[in-house]
C-alpha positions as CSV (number, residue, x, y, z in Angstrom):
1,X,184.0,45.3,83.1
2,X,183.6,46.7,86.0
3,X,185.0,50.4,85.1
4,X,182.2,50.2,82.1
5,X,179.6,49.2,84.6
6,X,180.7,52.3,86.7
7,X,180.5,54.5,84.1
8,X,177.2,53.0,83.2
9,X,175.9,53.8,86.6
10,X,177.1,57.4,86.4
11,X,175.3,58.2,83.1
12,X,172.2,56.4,84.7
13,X,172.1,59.3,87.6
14,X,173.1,62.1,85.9
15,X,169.9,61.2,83.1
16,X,167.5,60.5,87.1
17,X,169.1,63.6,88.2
18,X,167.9,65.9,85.1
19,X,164.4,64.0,84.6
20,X,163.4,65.1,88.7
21,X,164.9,68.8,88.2
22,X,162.7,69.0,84.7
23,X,159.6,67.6,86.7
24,X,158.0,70.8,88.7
25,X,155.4,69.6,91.5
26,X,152.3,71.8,91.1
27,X,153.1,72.6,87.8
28,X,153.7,71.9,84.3
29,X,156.3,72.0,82.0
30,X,155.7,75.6,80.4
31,X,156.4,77.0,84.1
32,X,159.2,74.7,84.7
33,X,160.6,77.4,82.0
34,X,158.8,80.6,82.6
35,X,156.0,80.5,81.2
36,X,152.6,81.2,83.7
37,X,149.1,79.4,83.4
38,X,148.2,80.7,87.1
39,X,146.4,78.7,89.2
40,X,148.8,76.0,90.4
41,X,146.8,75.0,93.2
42,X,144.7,72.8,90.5
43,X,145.5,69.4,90.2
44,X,145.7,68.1,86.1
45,X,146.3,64.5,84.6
46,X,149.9,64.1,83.2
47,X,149.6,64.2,79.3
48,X,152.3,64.3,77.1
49,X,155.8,64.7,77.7
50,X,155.3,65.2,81.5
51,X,153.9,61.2,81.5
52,X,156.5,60.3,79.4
53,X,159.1,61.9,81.8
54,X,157.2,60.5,85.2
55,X,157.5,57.1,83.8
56,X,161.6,57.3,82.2
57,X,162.0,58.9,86.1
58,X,160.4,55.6,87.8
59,X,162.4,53.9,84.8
60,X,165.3,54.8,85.5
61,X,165.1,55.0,89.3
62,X,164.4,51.2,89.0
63,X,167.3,50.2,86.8
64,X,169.5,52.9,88.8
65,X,168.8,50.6,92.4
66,X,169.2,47.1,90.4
67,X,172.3,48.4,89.6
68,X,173.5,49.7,92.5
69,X,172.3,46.1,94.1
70,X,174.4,44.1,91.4
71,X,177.3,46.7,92.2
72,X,177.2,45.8,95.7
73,X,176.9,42.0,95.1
74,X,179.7,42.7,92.8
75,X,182.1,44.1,95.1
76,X,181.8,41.0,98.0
């Protein structure tokens, strides 16, 4: 159980990891890959896939620290 719960944990960070590198303060998704709007200085609601991908990013960063917590009650 505990090596599932491990690899659980890994699959948990590499999915946070991805969802903060896709997220590109400033901007939206179309210049995260090269596209250009200009005028990044304006600040613009979340709609779309960038809300859904600033909520799975809290999401995940919530059950990534419960688990963490349980794996360090786990271990004692």
């Amino acid at each position: 159980m505990d090596k599932t719960f491990s690899i659980i944990q890994i699959i948990i960070s590499i999915l946070l990891i991805i969802s903060i590198l896709l997220q590109n303060k400033g901007a939206g998704l179309s210049d995260t890959f090269g596209g250009g709007g200009g005028g990044g200085e304006t600040y613009h609601s979340k709609r779309g896939f960038e809300k859904f991908l600033s909520r799975a990013t809290v999401a995940l960063a919530i059950v990534f620290l419960a688990m963490a917590i349980i794996s360090l009650s786990m271990s004692k």
